[in-house]
C-alpha positions as a Markdown table, in Angstrom:
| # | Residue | x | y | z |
|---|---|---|---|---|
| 1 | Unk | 0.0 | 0.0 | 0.0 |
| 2 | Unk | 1.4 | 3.9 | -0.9 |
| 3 | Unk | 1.5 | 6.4 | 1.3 |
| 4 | Unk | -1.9 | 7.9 | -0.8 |
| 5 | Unk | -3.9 | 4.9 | 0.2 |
| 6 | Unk | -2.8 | 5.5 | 3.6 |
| 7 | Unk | -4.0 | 9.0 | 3.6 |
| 8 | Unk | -7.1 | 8.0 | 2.0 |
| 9 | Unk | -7.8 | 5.3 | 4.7 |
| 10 | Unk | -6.8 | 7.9 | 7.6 |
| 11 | Unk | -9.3 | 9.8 | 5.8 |
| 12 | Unk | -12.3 | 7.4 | 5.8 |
| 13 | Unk | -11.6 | 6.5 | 9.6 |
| 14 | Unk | -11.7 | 10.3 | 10.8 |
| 15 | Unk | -14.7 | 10.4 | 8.6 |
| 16 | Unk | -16.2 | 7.3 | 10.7 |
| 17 | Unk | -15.2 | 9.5 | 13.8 |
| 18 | Unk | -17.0 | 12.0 | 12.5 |
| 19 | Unk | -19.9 | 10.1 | 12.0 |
| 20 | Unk | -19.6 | 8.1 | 15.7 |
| 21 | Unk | -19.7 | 11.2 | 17.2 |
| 22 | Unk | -22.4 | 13.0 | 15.6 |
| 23 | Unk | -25.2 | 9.6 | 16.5 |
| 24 | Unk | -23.6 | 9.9 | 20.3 |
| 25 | Unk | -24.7 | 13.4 | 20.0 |
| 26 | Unk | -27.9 | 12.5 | 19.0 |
| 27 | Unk | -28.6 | 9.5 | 21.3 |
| 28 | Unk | -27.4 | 11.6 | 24.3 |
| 29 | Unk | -30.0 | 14.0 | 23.3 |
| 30 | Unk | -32.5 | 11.4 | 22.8 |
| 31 | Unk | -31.4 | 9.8 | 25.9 |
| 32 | Unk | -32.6 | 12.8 | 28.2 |
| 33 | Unk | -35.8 | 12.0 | 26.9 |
| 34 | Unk | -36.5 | 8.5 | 27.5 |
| 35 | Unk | -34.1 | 8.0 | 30.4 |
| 36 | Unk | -33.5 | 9.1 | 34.2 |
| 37 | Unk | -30.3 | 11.8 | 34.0 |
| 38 | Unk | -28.2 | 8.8 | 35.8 |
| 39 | Unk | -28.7 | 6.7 | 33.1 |
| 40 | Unk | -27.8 | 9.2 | 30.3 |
| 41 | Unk | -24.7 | 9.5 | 32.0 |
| 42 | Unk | -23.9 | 6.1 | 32.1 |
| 43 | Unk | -24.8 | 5.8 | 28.5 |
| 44 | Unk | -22.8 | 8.7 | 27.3 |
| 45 | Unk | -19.5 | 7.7 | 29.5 |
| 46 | Unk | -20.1 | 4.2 | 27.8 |
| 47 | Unk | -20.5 | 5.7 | 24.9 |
| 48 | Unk | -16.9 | 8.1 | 25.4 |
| 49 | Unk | -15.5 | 5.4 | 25.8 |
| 50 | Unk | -16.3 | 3.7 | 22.9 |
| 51 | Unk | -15.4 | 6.6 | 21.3 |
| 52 | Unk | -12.1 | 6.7 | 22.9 |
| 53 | Unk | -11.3 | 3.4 | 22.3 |
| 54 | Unk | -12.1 | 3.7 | 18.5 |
| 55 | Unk | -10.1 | 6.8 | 18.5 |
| 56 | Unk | -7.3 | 5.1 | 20.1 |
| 57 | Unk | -7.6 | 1.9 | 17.3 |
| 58 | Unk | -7.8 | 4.5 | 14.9 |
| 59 | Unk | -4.5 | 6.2 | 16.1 |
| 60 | Unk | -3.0 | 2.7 | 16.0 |
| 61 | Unk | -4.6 | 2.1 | 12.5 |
| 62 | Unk | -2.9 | 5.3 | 11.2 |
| 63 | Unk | 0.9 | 4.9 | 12.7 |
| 64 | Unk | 0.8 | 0.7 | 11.4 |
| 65 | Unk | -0.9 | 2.5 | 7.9 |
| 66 | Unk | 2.5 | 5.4 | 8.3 |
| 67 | Unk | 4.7 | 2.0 | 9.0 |
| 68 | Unk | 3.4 | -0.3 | 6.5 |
| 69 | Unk | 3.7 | 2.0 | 4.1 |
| 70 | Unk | 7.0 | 3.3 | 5.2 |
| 71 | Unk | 7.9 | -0.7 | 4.6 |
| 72 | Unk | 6.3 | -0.9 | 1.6 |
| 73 | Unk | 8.6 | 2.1 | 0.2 |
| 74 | Unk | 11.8 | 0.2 | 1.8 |
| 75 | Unk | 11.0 | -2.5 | 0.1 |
| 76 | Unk | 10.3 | -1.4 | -2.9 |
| 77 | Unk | 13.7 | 0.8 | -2.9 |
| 78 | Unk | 15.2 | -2.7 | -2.0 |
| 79 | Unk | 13.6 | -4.6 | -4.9 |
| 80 | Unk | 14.9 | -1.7 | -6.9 |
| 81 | Unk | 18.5 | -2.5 | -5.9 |
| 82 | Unk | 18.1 | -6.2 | -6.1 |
| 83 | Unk | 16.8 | -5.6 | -9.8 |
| 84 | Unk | 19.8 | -3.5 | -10.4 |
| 85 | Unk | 22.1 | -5.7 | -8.7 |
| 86 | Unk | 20.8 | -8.8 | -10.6 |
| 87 | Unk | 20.8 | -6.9 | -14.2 |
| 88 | Unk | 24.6 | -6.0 | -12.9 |
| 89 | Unk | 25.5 | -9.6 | -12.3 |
| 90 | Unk | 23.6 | -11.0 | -15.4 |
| 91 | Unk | 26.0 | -8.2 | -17.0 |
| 92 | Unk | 28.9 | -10.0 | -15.4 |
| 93 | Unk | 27.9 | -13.4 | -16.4 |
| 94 | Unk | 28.0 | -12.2 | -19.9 |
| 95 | Unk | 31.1 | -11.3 | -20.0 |
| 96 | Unk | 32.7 | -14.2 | -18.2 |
| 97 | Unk | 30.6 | -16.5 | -20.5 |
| 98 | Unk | 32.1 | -14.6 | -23.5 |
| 99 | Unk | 36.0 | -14.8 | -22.0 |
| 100 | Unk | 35.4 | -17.9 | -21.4 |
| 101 | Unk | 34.8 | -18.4 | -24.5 |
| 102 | Unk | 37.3 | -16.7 | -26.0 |
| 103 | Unk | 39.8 | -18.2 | -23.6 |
| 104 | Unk | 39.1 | -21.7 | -24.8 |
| 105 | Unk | 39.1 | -20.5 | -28.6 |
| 106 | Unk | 43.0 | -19.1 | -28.0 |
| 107 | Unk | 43.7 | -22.8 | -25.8 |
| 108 | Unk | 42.2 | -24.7 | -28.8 |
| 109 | Unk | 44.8 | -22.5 | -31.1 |
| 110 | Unk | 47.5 | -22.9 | -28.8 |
| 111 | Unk | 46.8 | -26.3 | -28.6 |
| 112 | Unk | 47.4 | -27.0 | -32.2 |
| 113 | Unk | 49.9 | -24.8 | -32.4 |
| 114 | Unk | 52.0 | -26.9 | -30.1 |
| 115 | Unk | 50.8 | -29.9 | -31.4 |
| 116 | Unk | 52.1 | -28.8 | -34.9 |
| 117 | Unk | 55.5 | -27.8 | -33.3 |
| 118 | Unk | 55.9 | -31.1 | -31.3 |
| 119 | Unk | 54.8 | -32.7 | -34.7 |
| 120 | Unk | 58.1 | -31.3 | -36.3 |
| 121 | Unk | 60.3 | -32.6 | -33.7 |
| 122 | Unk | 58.9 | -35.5 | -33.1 |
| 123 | Unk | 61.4 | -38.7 | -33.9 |
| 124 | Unk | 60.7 | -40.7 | -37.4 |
| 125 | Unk | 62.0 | -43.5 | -38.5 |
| 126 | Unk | 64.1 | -42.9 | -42.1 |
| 127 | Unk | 65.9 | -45.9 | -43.7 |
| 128 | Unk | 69.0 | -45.2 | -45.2 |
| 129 | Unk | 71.2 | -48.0 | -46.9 |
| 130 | Unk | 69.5 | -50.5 | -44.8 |
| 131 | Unk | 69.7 | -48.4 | -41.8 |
| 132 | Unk | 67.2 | -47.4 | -39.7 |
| 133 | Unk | 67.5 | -43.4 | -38.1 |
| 134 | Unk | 65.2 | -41.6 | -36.0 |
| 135 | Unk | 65.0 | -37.7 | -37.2 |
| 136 | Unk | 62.5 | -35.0 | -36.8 |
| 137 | Unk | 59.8 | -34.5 | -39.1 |
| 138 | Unk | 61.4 | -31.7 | -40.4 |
| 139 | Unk | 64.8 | -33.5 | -41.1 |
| 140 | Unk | 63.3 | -36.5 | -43.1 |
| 141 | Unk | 60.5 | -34.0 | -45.4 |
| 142 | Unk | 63.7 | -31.8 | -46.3 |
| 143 | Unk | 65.7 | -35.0 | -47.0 |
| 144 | Unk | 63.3 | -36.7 | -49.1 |
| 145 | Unk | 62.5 | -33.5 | -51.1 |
| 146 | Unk | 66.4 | -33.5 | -52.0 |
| 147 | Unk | 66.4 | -37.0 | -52.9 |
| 148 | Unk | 63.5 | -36.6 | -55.2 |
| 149 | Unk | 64.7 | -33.4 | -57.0 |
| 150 | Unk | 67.6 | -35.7 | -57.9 |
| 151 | Unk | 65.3 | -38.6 | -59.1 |
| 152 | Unk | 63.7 | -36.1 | -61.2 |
| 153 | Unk | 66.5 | -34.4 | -62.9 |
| 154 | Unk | 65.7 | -31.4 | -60.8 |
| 155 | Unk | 69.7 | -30.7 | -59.8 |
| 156 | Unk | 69.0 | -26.7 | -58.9 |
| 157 | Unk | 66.4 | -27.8 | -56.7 |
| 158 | Unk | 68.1 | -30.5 | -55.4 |
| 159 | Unk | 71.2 | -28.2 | -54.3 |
| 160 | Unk | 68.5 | -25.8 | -53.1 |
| 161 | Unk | 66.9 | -28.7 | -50.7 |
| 162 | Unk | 70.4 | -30.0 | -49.2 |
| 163 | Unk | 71.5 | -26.2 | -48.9 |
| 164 | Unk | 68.4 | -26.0 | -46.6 |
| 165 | Unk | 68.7 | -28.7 | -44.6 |
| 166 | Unk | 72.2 | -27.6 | -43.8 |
| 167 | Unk | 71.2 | -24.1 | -42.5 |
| 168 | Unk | 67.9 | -25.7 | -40.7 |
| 169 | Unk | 70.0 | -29.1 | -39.0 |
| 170 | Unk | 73.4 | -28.2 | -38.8 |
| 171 | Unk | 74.4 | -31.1 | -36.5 |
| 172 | Unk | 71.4 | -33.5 | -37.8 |
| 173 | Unk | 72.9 | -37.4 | -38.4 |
| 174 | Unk | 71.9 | -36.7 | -42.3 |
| 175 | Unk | 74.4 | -34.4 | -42.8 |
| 176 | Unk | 77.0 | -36.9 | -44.2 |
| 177 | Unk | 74.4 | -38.3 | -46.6 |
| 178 | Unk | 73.6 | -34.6 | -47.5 |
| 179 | Unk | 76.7 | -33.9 | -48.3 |
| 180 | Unk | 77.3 | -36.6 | -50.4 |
| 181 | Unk | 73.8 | -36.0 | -52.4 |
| 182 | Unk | 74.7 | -32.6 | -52.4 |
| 183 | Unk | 77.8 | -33.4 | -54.2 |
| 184 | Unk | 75.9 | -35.7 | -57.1 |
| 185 | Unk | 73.8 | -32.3 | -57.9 |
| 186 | Unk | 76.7 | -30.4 | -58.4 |
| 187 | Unk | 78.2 | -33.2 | -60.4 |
| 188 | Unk | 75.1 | -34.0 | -62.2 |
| 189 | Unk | 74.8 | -30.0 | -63.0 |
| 190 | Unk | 78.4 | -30.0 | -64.2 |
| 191 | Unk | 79.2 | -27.5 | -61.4 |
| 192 | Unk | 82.9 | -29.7 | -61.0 |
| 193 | Unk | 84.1 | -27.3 | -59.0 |
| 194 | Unk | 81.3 | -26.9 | -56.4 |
| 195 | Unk | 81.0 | -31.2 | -56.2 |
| 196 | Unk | 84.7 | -31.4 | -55.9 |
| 197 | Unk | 84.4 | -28.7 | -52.5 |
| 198 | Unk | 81.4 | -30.7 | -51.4 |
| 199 | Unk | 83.1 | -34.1 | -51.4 |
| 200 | Unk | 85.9 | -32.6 | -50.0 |
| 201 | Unk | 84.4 | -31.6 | -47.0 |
| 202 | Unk | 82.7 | -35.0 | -46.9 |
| 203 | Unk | 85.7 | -36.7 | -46.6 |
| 204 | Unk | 87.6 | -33.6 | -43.7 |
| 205 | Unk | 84.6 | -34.3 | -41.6 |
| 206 | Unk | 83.8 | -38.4 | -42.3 |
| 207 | Unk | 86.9 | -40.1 | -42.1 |
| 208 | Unk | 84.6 | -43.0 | -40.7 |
| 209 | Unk | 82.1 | -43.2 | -42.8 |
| 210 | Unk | 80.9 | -46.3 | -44.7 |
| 211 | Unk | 80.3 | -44.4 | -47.7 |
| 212 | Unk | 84.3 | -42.6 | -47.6 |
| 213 | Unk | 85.8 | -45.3 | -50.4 |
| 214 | Unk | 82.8 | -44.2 | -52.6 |
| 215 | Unk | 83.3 | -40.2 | -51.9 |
| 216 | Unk | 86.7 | -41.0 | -52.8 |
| 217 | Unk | 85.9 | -42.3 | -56.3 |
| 218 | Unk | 83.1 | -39.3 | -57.1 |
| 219 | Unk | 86.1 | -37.0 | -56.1 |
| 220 | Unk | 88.4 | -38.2 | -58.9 |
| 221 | Unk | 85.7 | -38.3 | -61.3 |
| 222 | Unk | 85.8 | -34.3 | -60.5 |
| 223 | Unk | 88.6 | -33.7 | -60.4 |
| 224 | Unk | 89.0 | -35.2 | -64.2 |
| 225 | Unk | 85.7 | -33.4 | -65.4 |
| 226 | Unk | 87.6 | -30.5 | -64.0 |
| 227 | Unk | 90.6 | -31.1 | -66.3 |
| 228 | Unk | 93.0 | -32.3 | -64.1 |
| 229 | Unk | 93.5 | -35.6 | -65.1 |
| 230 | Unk | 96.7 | -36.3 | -63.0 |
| 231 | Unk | 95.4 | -35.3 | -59.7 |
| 232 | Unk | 92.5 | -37.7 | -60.5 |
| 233 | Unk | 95.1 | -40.4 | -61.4 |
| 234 | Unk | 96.8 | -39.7 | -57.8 |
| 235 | Unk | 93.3 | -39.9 | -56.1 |
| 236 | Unk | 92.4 | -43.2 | -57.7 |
| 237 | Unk | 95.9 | -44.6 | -56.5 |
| 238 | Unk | 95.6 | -43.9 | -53.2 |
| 239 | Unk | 92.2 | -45.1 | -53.5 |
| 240 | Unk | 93.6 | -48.4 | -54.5 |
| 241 | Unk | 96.3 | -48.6 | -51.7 |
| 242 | Unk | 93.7 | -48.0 | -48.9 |
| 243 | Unk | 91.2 | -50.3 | -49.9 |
| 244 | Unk | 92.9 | -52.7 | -52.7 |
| 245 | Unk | 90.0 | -55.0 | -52.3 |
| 246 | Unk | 87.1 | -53.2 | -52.0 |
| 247 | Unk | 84.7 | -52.9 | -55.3 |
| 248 | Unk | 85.6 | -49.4 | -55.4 |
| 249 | Unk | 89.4 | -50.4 | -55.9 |
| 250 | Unk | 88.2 | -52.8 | -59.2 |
| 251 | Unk | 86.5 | -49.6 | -60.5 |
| 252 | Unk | 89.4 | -47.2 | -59.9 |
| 253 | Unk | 91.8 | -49.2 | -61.7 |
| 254 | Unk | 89.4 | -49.4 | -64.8 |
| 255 | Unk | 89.1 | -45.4 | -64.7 |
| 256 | Unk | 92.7 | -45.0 | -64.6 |
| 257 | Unk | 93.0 | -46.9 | -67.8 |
| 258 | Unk | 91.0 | -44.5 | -69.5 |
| 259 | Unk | 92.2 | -41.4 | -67.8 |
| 260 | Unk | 94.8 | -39.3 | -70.6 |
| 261 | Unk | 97.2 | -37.5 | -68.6 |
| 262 | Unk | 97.8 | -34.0 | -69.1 |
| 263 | Unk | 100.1 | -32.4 | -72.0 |
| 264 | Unk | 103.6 | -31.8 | -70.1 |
| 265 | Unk | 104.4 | -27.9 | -70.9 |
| 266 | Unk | 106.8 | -27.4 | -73.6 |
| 267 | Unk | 110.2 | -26.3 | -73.2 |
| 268 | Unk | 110.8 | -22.4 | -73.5 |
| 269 | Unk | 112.6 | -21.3 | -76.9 |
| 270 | Unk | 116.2 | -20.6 | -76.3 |
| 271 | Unk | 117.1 | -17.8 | -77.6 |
| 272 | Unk | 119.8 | -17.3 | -80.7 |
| 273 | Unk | 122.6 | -15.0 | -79.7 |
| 274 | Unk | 123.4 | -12.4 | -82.0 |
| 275 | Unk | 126.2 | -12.4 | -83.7 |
């Protein structure tokens, strides 16, 4: 109830009073005529006090009508604040919901992200020669693409592949076997010069390797593409010596039979003195 409907009823009850009072008027007056004087007194305290009492309720009626709607105004200022609390937590909710969301949408990305990193370091298997290696992802696409290139023809790409896997796995346990494909390129390409630097380093850093008696034969081979038959000749020698009874000792002694060796320079002109 509003403070108006508590005026309104304060209203209606003084009006009451109004009324009360004007039929005690009346019955006292109507009293003097049908009763002793004693007995209009009685009637009209009875009646005072009646009229006091109702006055009294009335009072009481009023201040619980000023309280209740006091309360009614508190609460309604609280239902206000709850509303606007709850519209502010709703808010709130919202935007954690939409965070939230967000948050898992970046987790999801990093996610894959990492799992496409951890993909490229992962260990493979690769077989090379019969052997089984274990190499990143990245190691074994980059290797494979060289290889191919060469299986195509593709020598500038090949070169271009086995450069990159160079700068990308520096210390990868390809690199021997990169260097020696890098080497074939360069040979196949005619670039002498570049194959005869590449099996070079192959053999400073391999002196180990299975493959060395091989990388020993391409080397001559450059080396007599390159024009310089006799330093091919002295390769394939030593070749020999080291491993006399290896394959690759058979097929150096055929090349040296067909090796021409080089033009010895001609004597300088001596000079006629002048008589």
């Amino acid at each position: 109830m509003t403070a108006l409907h508590g005026a309104m009823a304060a209203s209606l009850l003084r009006a009451a009073i109004f009324f009360l009072g004007l039929g005690l008027a009346l019955a006292a007056g109507q009293a003097k005529a049908i009763f002793s004087d004693d007995e209009a007194r009685r009637a009209i305290i009875e009646l005072r006090t009646r009229v006091e009492t109702l006055d009294n309720r009335i009072a009481e009626l009023e201040k619980n009508l000023q309280t209740s709607s006091r309360s009614q105004l508190q609460l309604l200022n609280e239902n206000e604040r709850l509303r606007a609390e709850l519209a502010q937590l709703r808010g709130q909710i919202e935007e954690a919901t939409q965070t939230a969301s967000t948050g898992k949408t970046q987790q999801k990305d990093f996610y894959v992200d990492l799992d496409q990193r951890l993909k490229q370091i992962e260990p493979v298997p690769i077989v090379i020669d019969n052997m089984t290696f274990q190499v990143t992802r990245g190691e074994k696409t980059l290797f494979e693409e060289l290889k191919e290139s060469l299986r195509n023809g593709d020598f500038r790409k090949a070169v271009a592949a086995a450069e990159a896997f160079q700068q990308s796995f520096p210390s990868s346990r390809l690199s021997a076997d990169v260097l020696l494909l890098k080497g074939s390129a360069f040979y196949a390409e005619k670039n002498y010069k570049a194959a005869i630097t590449a099996r070079q380093e192959f053999l400073d850093r391999y002196p180990n390797h299975t493959a060395r008696p091989q990388a020993i034969l391409n080397l001559a081979a450059s080396q007599a593409e390159s024009g310089n038959p006799n330093t091919a000749r002295g390769i394939l020698e030593n070749l020999i010596k080291s491993y006399p009874n290896s394959p690759v000792a058979a097929e150096a002694r055929e090349r040296i039979k067909t090796l021409k060796s080089s033009p010895a320079p001609k004597p300088a002109a001596k000079s006629t003195p002048s008589k």
